[in-house]
mmCIF file of the N, C-alpha and C atoms, coordinates in Angstrom:
data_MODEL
# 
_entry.id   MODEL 
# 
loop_
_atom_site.group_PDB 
_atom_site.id 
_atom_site.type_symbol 
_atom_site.label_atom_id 
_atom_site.label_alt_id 
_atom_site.label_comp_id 
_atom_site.label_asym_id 
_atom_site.label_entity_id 
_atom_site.label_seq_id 
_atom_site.pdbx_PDB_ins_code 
_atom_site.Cartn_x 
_atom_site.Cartn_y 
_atom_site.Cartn_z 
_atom_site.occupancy 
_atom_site.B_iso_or_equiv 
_atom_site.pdbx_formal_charge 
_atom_site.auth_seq_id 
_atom_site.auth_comp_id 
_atom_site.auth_asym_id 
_atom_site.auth_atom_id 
_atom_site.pdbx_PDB_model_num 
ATOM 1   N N  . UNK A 1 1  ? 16.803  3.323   -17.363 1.00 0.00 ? 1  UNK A N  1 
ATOM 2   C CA . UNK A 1 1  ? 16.237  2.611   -18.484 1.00 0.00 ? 1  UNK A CA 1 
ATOM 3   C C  . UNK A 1 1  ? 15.129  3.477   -19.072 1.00 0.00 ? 1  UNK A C  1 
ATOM 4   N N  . UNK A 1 2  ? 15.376  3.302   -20.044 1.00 0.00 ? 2  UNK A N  1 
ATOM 5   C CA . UNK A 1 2  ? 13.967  4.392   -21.213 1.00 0.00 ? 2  UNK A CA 1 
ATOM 6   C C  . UNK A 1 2  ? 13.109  3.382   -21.196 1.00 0.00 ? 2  UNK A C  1 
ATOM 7   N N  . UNK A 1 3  ? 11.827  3.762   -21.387 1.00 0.00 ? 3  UNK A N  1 
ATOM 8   C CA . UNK A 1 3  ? 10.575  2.811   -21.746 1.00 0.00 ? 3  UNK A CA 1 
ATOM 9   C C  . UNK A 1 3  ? 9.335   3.984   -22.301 1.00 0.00 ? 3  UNK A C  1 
ATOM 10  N N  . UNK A 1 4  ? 8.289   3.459   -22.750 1.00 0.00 ? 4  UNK A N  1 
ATOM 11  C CA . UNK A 1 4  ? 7.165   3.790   -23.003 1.00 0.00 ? 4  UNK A CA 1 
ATOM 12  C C  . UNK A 1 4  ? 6.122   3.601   -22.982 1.00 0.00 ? 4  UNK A C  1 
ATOM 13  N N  . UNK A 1 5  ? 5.039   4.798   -22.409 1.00 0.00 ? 5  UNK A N  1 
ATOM 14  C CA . UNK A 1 5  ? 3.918   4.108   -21.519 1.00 0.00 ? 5  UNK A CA 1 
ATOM 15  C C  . UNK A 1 5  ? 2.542   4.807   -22.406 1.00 0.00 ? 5  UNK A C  1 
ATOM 16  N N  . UNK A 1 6  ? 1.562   4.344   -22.058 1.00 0.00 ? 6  UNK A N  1 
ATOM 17  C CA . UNK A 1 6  ? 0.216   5.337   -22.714 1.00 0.00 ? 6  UNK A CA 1 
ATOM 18  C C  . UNK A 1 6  ? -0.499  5.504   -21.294 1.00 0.00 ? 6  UNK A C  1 
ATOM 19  N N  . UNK A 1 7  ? -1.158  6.689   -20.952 1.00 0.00 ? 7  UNK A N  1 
ATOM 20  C CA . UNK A 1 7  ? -1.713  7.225   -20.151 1.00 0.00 ? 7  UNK A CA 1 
ATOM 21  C C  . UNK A 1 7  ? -2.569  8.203   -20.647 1.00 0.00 ? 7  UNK A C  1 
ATOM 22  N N  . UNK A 1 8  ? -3.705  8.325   -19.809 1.00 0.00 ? 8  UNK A N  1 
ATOM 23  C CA . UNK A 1 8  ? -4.747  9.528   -20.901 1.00 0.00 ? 8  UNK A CA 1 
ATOM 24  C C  . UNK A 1 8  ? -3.986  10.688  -20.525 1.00 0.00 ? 8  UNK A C  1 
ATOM 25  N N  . UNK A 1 9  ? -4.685  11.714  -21.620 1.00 0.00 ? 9  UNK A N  1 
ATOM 26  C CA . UNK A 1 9  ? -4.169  13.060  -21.870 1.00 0.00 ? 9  UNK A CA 1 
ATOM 27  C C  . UNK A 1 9  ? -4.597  14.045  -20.436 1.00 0.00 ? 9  UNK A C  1 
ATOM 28  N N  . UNK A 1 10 ? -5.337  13.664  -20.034 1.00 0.00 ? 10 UNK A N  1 
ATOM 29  C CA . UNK A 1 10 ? -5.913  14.348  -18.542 1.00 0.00 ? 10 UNK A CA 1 
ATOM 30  C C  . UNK A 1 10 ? -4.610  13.714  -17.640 1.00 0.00 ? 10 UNK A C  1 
ATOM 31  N N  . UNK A 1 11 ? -4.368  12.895  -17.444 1.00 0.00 ? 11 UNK A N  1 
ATOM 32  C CA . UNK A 1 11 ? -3.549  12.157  -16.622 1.00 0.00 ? 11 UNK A CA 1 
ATOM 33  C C  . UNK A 1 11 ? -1.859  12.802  -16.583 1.00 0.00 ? 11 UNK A C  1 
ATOM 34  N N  . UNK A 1 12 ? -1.788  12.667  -17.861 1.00 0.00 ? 12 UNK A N  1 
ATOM 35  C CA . UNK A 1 12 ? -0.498  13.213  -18.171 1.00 0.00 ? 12 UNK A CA 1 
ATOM 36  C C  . UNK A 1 12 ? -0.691  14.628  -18.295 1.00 0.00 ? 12 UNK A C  1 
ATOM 37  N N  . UNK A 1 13 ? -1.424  15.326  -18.142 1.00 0.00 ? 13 UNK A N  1 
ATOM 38  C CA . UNK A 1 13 ? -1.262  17.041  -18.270 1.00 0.00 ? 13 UNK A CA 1 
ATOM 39  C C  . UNK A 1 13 ? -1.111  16.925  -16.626 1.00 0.00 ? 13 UNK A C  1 
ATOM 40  N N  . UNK A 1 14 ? -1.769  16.114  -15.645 1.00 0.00 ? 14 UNK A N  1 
ATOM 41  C CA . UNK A 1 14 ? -1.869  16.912  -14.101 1.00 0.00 ? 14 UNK A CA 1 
ATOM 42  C C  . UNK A 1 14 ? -0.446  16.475  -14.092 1.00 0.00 ? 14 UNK A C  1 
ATOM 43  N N  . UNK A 1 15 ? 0.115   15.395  -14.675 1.00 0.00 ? 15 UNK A N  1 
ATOM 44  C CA . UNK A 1 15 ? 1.361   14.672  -13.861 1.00 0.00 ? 15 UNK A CA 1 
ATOM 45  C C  . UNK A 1 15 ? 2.142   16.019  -14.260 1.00 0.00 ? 15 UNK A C  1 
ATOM 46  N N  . UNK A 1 16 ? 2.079   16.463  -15.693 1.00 0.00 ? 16 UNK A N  1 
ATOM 47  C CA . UNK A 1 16 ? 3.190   17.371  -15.819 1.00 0.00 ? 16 UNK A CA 1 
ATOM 48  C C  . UNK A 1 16 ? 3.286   18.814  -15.023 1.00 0.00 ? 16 UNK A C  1 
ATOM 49  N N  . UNK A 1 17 ? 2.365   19.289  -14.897 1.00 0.00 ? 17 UNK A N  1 
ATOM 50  C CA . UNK A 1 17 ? 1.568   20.248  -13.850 1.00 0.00 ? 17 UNK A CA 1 
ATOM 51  C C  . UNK A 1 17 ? 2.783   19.617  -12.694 1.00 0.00 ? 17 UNK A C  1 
ATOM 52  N N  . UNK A 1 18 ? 1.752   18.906  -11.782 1.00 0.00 ? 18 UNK A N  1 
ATOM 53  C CA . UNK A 1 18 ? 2.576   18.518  -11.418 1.00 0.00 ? 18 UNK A CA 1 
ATOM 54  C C  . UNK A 1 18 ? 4.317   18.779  -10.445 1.00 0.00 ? 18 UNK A C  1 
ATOM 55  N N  . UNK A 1 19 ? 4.857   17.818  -11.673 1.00 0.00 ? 19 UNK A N  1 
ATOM 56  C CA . UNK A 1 19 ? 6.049   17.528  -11.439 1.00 0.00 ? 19 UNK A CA 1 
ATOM 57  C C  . UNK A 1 19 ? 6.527   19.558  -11.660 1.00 0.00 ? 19 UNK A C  1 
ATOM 58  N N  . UNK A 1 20 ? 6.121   19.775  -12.403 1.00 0.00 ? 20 UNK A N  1 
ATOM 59  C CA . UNK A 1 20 ? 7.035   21.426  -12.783 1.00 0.00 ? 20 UNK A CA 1 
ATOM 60  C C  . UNK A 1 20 ? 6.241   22.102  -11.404 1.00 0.00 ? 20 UNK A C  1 
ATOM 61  N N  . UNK A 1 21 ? 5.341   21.889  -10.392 1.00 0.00 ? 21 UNK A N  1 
ATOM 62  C CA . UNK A 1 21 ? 5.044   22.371  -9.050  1.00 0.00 ? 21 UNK A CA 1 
ATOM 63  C C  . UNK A 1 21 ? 6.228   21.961  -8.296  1.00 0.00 ? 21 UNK A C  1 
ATOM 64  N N  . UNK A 1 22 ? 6.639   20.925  -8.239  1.00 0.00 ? 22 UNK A N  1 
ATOM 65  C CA . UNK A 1 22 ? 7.500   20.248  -7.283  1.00 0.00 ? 22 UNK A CA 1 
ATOM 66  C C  . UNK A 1 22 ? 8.868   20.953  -7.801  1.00 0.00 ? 22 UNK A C  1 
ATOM 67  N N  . UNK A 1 23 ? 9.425   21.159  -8.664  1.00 0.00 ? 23 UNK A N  1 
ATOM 68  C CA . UNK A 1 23 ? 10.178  21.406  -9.331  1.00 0.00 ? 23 UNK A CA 1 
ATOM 69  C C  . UNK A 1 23 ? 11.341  20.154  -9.831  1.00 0.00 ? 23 UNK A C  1 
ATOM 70  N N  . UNK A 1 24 ? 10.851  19.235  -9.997  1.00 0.00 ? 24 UNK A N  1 
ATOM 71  C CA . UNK A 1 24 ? 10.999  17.830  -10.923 1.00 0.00 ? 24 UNK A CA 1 
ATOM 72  C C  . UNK A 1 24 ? 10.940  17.454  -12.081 1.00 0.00 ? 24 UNK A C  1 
ATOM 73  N N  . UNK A 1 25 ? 11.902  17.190  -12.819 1.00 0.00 ? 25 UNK A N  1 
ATOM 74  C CA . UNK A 1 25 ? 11.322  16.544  -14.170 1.00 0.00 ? 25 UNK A CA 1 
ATOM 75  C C  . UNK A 1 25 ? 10.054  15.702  -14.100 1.00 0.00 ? 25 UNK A C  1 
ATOM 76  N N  . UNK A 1 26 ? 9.796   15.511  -15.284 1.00 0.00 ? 26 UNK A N  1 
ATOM 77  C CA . UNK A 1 26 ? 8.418   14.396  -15.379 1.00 0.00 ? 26 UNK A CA 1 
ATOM 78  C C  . UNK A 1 26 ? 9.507   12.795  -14.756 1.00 0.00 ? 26 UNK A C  1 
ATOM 79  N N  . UNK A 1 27 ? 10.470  12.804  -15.716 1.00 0.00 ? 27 UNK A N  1 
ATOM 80  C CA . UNK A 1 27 ? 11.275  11.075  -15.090 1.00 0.00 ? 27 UNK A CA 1 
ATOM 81  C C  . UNK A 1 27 ? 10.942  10.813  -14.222 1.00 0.00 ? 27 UNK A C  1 
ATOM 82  N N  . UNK A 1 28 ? 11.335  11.926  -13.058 1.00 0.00 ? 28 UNK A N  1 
ATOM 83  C CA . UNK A 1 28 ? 11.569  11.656  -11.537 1.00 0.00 ? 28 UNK A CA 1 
ATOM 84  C C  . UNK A 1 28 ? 9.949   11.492  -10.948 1.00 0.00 ? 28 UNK A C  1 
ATOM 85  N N  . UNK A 1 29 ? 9.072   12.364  -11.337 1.00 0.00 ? 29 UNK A N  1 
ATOM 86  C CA . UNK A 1 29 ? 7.412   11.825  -10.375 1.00 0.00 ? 29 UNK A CA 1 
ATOM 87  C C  . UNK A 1 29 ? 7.365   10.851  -10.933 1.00 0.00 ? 29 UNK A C  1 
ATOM 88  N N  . UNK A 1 30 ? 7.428   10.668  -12.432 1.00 0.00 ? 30 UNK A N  1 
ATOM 89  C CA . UNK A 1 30 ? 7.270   8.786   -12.525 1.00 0.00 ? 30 UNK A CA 1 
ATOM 90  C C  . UNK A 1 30 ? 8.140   7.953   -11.987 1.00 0.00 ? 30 UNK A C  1 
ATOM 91  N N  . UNK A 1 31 ? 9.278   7.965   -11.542 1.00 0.00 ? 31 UNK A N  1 
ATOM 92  C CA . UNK A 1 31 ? 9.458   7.291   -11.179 1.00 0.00 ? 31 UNK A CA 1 
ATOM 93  C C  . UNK A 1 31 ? 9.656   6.849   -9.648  1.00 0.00 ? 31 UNK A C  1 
ATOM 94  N N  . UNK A 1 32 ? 8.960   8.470   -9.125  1.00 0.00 ? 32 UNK A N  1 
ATOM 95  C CA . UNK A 1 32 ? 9.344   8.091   -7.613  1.00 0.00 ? 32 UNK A CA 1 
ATOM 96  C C  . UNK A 1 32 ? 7.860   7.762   -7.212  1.00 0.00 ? 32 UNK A C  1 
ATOM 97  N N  . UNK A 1 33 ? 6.811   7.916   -8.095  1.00 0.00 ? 33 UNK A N  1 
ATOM 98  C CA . UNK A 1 33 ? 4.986   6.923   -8.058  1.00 0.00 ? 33 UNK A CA 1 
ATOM 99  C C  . UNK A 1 33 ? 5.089   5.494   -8.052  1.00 0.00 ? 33 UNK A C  1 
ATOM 100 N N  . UNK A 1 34 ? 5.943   5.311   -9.620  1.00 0.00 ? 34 UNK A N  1 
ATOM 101 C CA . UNK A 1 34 ? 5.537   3.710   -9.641  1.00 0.00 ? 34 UNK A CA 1 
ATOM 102 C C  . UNK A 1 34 ? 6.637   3.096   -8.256  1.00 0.00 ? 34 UNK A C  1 
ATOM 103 N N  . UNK A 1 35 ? 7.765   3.882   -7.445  1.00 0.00 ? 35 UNK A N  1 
ATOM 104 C CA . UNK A 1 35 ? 8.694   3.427   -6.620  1.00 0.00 ? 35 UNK A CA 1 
ATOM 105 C C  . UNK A 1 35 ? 7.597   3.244   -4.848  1.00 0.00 ? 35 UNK A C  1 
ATOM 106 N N  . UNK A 1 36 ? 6.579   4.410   -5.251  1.00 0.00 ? 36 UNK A N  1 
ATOM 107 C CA . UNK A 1 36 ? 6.004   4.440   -3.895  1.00 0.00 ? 36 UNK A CA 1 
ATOM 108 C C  . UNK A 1 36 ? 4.831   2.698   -3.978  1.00 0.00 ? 36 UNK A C  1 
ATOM 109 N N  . UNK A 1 37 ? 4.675   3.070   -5.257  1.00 0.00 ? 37 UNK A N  1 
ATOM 110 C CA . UNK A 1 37 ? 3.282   1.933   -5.503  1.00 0.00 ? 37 UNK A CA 1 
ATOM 111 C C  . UNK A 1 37 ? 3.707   0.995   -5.448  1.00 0.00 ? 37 UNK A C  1 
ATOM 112 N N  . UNK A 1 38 ? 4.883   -0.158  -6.031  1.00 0.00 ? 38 UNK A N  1 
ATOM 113 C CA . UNK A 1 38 ? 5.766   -1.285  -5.630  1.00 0.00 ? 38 UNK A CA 1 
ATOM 114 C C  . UNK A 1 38 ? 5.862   -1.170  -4.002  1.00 0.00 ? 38 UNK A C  1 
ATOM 115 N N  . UNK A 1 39 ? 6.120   -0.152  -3.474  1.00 0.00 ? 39 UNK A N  1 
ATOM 116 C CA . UNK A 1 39 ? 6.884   -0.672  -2.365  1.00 0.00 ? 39 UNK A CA 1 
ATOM 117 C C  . UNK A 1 39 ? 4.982   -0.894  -1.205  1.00 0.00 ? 39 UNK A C  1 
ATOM 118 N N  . UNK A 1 40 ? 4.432   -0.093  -1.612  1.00 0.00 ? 40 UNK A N  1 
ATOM 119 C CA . UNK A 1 40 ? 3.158   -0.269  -1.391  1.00 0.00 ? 40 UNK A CA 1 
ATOM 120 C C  . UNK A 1 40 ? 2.688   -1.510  -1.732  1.00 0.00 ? 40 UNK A C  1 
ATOM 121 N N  . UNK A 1 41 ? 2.771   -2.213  -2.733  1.00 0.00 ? 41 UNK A N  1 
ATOM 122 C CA . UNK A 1 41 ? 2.247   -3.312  -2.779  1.00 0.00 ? 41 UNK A CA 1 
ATOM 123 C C  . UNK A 1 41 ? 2.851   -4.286  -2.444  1.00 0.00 ? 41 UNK A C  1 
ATOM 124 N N  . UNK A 1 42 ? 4.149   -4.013  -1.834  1.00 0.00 ? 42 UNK A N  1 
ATOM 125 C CA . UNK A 1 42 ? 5.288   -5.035  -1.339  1.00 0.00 ? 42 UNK A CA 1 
ATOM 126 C C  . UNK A 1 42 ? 4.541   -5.203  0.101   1.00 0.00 ? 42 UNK A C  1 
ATOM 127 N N  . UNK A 1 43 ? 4.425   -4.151  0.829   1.00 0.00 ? 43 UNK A N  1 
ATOM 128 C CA . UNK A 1 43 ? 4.018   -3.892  1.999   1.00 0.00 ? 43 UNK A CA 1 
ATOM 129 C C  . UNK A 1 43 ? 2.734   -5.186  2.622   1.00 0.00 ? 43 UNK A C  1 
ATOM 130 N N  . UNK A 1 44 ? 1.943   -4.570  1.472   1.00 0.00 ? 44 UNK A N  1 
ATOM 131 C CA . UNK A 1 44 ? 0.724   -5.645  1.288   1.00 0.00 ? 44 UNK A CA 1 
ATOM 132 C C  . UNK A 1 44 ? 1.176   -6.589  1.483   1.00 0.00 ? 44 UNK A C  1 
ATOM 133 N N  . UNK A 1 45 ? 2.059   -7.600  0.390   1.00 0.00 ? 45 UNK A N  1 
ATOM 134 C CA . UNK A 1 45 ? 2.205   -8.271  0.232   1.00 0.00 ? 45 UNK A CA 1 
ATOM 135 C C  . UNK A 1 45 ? 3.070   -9.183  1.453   1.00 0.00 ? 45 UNK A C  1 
ATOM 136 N N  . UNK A 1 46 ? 3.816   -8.511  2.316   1.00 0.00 ? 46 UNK A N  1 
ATOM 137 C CA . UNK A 1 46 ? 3.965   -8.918  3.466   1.00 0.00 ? 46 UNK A CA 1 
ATOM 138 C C  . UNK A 1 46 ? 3.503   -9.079  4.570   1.00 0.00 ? 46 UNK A C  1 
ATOM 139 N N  . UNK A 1 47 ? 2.323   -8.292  4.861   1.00 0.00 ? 47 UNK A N  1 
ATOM 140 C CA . UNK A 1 47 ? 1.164   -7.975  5.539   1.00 0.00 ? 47 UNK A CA 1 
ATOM 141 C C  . UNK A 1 47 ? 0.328   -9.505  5.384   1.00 0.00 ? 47 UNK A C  1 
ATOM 142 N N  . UNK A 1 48 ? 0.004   -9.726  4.353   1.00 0.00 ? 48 UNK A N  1 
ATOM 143 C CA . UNK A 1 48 ? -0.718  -10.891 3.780   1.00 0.00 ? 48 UNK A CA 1 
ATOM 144 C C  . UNK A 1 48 ? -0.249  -12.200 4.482   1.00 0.00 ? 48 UNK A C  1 
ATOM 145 N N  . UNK A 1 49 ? 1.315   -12.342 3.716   1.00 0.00 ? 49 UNK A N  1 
ATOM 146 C CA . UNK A 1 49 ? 2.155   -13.283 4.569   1.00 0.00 ? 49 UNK A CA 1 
ATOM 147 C C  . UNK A 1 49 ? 1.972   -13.279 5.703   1.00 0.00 ? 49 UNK A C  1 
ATOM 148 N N  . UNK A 1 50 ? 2.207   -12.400 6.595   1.00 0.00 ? 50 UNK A N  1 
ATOM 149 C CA . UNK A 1 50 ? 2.086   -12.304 7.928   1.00 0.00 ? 50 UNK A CA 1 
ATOM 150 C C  . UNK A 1 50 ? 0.955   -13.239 8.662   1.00 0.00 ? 50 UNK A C  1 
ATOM 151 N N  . UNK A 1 51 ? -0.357  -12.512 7.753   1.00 0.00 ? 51 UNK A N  1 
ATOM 152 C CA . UNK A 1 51 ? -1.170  -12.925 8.598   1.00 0.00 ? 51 UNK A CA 1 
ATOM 153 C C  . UNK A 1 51 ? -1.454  -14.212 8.560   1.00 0.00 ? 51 UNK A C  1 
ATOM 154 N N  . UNK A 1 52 ? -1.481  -14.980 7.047   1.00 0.00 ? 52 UNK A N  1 
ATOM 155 C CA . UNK A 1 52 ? -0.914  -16.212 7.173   1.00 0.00 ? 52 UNK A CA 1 
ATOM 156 C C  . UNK A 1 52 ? -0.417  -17.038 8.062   1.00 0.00 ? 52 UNK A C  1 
ATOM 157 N N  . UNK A 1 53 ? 0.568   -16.645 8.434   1.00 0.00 ? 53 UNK A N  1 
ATOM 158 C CA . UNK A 1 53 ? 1.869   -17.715 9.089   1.00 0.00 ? 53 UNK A CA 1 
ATOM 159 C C  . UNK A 1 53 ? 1.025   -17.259 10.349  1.00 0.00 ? 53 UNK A C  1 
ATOM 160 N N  . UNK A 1 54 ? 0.710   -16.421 10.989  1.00 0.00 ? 54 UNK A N  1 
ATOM 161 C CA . UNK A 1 54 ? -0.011  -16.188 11.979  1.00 0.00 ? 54 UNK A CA 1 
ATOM 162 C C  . UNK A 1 54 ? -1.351  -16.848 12.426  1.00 0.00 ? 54 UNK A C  1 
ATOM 163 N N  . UNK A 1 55 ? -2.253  -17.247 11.568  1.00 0.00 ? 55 UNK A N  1 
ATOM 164 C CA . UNK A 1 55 ? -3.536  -17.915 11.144  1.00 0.00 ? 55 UNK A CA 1 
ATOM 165 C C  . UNK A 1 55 ? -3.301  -18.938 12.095  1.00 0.00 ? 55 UNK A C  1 
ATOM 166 N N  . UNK A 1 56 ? -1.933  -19.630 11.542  1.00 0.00 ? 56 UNK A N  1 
ATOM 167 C CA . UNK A 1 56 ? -1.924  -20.883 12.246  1.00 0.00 ? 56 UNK A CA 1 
ATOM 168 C C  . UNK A 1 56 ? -1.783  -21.105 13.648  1.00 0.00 ? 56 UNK A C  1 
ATOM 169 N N  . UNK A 1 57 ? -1.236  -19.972 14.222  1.00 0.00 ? 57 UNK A N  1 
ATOM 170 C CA . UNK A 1 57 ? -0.421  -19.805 15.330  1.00 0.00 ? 57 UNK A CA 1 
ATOM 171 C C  . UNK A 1 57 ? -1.361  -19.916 16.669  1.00 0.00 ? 57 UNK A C  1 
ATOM 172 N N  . UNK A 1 58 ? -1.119  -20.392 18.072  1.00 0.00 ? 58 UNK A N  1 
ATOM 173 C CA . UNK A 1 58 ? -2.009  -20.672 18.882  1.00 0.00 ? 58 UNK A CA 1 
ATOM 174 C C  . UNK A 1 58 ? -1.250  -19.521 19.847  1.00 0.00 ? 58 UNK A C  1 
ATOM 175 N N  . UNK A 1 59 ? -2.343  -18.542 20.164  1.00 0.00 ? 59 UNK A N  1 
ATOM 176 C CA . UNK A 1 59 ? -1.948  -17.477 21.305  1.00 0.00 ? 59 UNK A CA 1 
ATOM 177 C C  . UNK A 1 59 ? -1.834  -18.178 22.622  1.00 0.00 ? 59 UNK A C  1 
ATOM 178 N N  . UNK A 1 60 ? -2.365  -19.342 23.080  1.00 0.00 ? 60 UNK A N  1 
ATOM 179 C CA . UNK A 1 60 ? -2.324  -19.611 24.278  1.00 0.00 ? 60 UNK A CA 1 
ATOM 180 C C  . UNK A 1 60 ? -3.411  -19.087 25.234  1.00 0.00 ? 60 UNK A C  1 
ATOM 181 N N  . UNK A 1 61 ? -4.365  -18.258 24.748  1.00 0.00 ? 61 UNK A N  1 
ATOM 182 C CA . UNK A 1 61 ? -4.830  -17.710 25.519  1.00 0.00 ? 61 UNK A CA 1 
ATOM 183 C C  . UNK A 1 61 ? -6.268  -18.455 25.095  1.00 0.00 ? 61 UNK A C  1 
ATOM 184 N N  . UNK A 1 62 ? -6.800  -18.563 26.616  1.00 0.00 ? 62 UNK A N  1 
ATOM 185 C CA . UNK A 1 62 ? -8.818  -19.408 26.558  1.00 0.00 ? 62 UNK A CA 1 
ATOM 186 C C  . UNK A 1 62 ? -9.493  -19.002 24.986  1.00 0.00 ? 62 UNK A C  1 
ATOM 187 N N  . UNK A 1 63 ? -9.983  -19.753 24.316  1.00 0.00 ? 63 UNK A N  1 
ATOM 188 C CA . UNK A 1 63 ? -10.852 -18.924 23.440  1.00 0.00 ? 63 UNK A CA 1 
ATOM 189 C C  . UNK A 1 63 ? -11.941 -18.314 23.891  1.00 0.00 ? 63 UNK A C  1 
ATOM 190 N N  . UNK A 1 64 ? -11.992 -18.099 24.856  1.00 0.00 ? 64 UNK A N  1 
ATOM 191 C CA . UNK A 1 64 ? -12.969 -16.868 25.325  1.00 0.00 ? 64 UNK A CA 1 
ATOM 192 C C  . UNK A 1 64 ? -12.353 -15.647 25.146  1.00 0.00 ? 64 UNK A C  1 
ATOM 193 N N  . UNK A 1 65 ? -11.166 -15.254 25.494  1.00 0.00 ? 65 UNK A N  1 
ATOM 194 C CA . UNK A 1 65 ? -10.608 -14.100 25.636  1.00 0.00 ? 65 UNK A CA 1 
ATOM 195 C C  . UNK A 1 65 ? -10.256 -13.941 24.065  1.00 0.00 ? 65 UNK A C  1 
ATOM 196 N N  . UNK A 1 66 ? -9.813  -15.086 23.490  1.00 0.00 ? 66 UNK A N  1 
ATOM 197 C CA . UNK A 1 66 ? -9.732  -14.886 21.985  1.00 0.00 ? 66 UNK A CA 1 
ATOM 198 C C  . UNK A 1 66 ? -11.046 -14.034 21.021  1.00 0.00 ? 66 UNK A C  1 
ATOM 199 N N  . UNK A 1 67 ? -11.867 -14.257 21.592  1.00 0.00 ? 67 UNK A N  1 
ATOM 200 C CA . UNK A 1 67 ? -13.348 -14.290 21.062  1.00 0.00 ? 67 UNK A CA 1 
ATOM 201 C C  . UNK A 1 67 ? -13.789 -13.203 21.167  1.00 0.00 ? 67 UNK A C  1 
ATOM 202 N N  . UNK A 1 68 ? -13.328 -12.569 22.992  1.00 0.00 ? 68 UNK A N  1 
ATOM 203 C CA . UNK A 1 68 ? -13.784 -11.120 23.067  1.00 0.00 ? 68 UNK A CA 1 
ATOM 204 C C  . UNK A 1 68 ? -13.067 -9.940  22.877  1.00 0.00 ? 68 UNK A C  1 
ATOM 205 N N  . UNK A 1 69 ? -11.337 -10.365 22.612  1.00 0.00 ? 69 UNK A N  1 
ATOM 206 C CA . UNK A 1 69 ? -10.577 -9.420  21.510  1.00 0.00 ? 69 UNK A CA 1 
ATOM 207 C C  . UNK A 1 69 ? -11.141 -9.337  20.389  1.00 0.00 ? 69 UNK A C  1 
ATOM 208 N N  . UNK A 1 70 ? -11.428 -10.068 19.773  1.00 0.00 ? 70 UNK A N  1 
ATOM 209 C CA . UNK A 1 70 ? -11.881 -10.312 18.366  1.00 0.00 ? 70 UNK A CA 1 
ATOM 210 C C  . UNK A 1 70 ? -13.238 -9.190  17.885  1.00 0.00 ? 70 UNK A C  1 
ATOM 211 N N  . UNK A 1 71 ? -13.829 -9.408  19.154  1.00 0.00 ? 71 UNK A N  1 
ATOM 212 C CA . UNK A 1 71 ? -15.499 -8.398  19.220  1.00 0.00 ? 71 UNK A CA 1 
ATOM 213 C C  . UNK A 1 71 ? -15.245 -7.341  19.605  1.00 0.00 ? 71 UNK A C  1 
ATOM 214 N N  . UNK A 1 72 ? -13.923 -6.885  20.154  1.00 0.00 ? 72 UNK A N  1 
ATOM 215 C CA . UNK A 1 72 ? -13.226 -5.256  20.566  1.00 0.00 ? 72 UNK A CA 1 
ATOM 216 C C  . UNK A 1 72 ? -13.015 -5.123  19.078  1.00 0.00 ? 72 UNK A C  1 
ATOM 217 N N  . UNK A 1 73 ? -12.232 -5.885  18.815  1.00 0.00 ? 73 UNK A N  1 
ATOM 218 C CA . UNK A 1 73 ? -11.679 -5.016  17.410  1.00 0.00 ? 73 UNK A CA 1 
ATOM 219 C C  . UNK A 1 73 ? -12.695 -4.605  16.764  1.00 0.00 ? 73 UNK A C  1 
ATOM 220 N N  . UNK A 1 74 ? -13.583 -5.540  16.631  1.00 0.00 ? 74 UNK A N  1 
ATOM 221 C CA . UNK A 1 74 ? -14.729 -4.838  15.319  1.00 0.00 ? 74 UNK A CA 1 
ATOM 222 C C  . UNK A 1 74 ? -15.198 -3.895  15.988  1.00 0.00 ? 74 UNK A C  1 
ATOM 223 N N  . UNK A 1 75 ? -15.178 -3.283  17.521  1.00 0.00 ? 75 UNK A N  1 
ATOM 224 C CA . UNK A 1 75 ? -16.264 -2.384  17.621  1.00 0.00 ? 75 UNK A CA 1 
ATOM 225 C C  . UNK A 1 75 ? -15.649 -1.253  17.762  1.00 0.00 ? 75 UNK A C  1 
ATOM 226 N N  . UNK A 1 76 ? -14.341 -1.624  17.456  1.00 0.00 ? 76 UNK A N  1 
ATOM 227 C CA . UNK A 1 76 ? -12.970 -0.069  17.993  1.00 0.00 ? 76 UNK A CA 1 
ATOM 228 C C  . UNK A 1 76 ? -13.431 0.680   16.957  1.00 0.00 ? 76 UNK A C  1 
ATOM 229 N N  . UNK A 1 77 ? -13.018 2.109   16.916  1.00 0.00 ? 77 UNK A N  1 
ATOM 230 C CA . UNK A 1 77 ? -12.880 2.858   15.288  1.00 0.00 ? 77 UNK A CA 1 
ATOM 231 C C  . UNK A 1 77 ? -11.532 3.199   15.214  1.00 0.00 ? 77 UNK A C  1 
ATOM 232 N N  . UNK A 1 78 ? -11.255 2.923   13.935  1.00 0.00 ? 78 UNK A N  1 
ATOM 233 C CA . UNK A 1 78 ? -10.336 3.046   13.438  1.00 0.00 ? 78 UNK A CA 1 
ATOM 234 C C  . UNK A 1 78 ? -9.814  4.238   12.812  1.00 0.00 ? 78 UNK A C  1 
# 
């Protein structure tokens, strides 16, 4: 499908840069960006869900031990 977009002139000179590094048309980095960024925000977007449906969920385990996983995580680095 053809379409048409506006992007600044800085933006579109690196993309074209770029894509002729990779040795790609311009089509293809656009369209394999906006393909990474959907699926990226799909990701999210299941992630989200997740934690949701999870929220509700009872581990079974004392809330003590709940409490002091909870105080690992924040102090882990990530």
């Amino acid at each position: 499908m053809k379409t048409s977009i506006s992007i600044p002139d800085d933006l579109f000179e690196s993309a074209d840069a770029l894509a002729e590094q990779m040795g790609m048309s311009r089509s293809a980095l656009y369209a394999n960006a906006v393909s990474e960024y959907v699926a990226k925000h799909r990701a999210t977007n299941v992630t989200a869900r997740l934690n949701e449906v999870y929220a509700a969920e009872r581990t079974g385990l004392p809330e003590s031990v709940t409490r002091a996983q909870a105080r690992s995580v924040r102090l882990a680095e990530w």
